[in-house]
N, C-alpha and C positions, 0 to 999 in steps of 0.2 A: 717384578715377578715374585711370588709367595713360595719361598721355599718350603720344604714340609714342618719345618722344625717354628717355622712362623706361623703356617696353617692348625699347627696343633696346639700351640698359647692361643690363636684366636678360638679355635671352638674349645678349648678350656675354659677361656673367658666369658663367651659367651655361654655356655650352660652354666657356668659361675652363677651368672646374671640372670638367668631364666630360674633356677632355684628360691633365688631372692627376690624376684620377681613381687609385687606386691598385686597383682592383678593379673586373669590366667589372660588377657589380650596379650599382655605384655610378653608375659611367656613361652603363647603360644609365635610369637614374628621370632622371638631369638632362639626357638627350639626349628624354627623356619629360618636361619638365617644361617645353622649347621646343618641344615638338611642340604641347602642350596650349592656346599660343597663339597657334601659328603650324605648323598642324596640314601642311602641305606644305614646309616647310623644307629643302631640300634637305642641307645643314650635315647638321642634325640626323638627317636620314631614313640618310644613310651612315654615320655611327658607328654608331647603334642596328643597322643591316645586318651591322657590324662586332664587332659585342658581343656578339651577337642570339646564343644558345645552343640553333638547330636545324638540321634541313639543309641540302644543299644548293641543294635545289632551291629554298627557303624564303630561302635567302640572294640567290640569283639572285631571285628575285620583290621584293626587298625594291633590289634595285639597282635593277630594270628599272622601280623605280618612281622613285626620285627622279632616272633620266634621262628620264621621261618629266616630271617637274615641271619640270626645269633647260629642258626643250625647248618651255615654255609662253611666249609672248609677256606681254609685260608683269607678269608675276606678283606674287602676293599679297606672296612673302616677299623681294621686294626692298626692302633696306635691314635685311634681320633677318637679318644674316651675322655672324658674328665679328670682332674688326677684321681686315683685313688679307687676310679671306677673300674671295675672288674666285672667280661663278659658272664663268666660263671650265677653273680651274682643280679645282675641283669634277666639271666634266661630263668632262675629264680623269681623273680619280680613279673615277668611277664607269666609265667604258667601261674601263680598267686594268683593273678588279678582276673585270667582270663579263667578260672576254674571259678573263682569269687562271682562274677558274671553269671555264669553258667548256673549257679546253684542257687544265688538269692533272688534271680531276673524274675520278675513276676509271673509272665508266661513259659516258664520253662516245664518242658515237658520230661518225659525217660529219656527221649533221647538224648537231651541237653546236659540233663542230672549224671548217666553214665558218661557222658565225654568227663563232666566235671572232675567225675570217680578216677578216670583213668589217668586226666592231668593231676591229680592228687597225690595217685600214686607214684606218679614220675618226679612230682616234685620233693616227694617223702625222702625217694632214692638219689636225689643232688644233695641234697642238703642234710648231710650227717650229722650235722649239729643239732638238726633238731630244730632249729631258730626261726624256721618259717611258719605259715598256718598248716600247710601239709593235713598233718594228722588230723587239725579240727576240721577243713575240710573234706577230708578223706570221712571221717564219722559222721560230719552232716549229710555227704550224698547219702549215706547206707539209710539213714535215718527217714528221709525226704523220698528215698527208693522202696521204703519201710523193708526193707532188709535187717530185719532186728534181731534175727537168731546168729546174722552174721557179725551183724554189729556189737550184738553181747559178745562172740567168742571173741573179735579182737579186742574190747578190753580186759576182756582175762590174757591174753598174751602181752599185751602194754603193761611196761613195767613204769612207764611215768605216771605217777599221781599228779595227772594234771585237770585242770576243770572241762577241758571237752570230753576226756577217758569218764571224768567221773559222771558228768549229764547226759553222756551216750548210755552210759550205765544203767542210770535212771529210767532215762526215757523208753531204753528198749526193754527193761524189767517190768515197768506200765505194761506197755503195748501187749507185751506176751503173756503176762498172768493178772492185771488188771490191780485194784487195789488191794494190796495184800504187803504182810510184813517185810517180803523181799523190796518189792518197791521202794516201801515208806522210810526202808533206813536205807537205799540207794541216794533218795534224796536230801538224805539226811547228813551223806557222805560229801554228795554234792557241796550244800553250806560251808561243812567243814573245810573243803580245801580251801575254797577263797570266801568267807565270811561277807563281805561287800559285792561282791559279785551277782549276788542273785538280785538285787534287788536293782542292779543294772539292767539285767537278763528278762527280768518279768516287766521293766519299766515300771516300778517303783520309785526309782529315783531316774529323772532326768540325766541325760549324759550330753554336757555340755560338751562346745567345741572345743576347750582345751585336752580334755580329759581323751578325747575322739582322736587330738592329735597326736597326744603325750603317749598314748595306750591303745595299738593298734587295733591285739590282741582281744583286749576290754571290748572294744568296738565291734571286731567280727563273733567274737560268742553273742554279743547281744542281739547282730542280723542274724546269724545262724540259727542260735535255737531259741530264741524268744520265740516265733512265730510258731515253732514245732510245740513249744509248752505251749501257746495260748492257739492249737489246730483243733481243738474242741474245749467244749466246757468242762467235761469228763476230766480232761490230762491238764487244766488250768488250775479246777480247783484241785487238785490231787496235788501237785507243785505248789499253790500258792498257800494253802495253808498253813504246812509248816514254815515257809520261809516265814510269812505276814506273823507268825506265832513268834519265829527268833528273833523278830525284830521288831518285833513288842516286847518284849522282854530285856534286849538290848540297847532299846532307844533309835532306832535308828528307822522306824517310818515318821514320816510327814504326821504331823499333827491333825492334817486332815483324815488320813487315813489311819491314825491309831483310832481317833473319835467314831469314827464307823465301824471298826473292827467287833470290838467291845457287843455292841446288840446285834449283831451279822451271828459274834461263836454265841450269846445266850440264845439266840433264837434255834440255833443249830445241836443245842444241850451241851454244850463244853463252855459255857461261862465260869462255872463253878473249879472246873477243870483250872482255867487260866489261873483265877486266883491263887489256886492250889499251888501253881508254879510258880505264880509272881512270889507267893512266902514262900517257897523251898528255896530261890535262886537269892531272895534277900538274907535270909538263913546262913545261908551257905557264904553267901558276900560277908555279913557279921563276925563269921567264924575265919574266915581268911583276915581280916582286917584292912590290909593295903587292895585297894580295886582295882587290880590291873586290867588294861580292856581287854588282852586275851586270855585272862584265867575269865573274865563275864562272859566272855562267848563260848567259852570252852564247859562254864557251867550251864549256861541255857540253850547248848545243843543237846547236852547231858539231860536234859530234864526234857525237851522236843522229841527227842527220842525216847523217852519213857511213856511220854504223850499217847505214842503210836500203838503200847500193849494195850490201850482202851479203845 
């Protein structure tokens, strides 16, 4: 007979083993294998959510259930966690996933979009750290709800300069007054926080599967507001120019797309323009001597934004 102290190294072990799992069959029988004796497992209920090979709607049903376990007083499967695992951070993980759901799902409508909002805001309020999506969620509903006068005021209250504050910034600065100097150096703000990022964001550069694993974060601003930059052609090109402009100037597009770039801004009347930059920021490198990559970005966002008084 399994005493409890035995029952808890075996589902320790076995979700050990379902982590490591090299294949989600495997993972999902041993996330099935702690269900079978500890049939409301929270642990357990979210992997299999995770591995679980149907739809959407079927994945939401499968979240919306082990937050309703996590939300049980005293429960069965306390003390049958993994080591290390903590409910707190569990109930975290499921309102992430199921608000992520909710807000990138193809068909998702207002009603879907405001559930997202509301689980956003709930997860904002567990997790003091900060350490969750929360807030980049929480500024994609308003975004996707186009609630932009709401969405600007919360990032004038948001005191982290962080890349979803600053392209909520942006993109409701667009929406509300259109192309104009506010926008163009919202965007421009944007760049600056995380320099590599945009060209994640717009799919300029491919985002491999390491990078998707290593860099959640990375990964959800790139579902989030890629799609909102490229929801017209209006707010595509208005994003894409400067970014494709700093990075021309920084080296950092694809060879295919620096060669097209070039007769895209002459045909547009800013070729002359570019040049002008490409010698100011070589100028400016001469005169510094040592090239450091962030004094280069830091001078050719300096010059991207000068760009914008013409």
């Amino acid at each position: 007979m399994n005493t409890e102290s035995d029952l808890q190294r075996k589902i320790s072990r076995w979700m050990e083993e379902a982590y490591d799992a090299e294949d989600d069959k495997a993972c999902m029988e041993l996330a099935g294998k702690v269900l079978s004796v500890s049939p409301d497992n929270p642990e357990a209920l979210l992997l299999a959510a995770e591995v679980f090979e149907g739809g959407e709607e079927e994945y939401r049903t499968r979240i919306r259930h082990a937050l309703e376990v996590l939300k049980k007083p005293s429960p069965e499967w306390s003390g049958f966690l993994s080591e290390g695992c903590r409910p707190d951070w569990l109930k975290i993980a499921a309102l992430q996933r199921l608000a992520f759901s909710l807000l990138c799902g193809e068909e998702s409508g207002e009603e879907e979009l405001e559930e997202a909002l509301a689980l956003s805001g709930e997860l904002s309020a567990l997790d003091t750290e900060g350490e969750s999506l929360g807030r980049l969620l929480h500024y994609g509903a308003l975004l996707r709800l186009k609630r932009y006068r709401e969405a600007l005021r919360e990032t004038m209250k948001d005191g982290a300069d962080s890349p979803e504050r600053a392209y909520t910034k942006a993109l409701a600065a667009f929406r509300l007054s259109g192309a104009c100097d506010e926008s163009y150096r919202a965007v421009c703000s944007a760049i600056k926080v995380d320099p590599d990022l945009p060209f994640l964001v717009t799919g300029i550069w491919e985002m491999d599967e390491e990078t998707e694993d290593q860099d959640d974060r990375t990964h959800a601003m790139a579902l989030v507001f890629g799609p909102l930059i490229e929801e017209d052609e209006q707010a595509s090109a208005w994003f894409n120019t400067p970014i494709l402009i700093f990075g021309f100037l920084t080296g950092r597009l694809p060879d295919e797309v620096a060669q097209t770039l070039e007769p895209q801004l002459e045909e547009a009347g800013m070729g002359d323009m570019l040049k002008i930059a490409q010698g100011q920021l070589e100028a400016l490198l001469q005169q510094e001597g040592e090239q450091d990559p962030e004094k280069i970005d830091a001078l050719a966002i300096e010059i991207v934004e000068r760009m914008g008084d013409f």
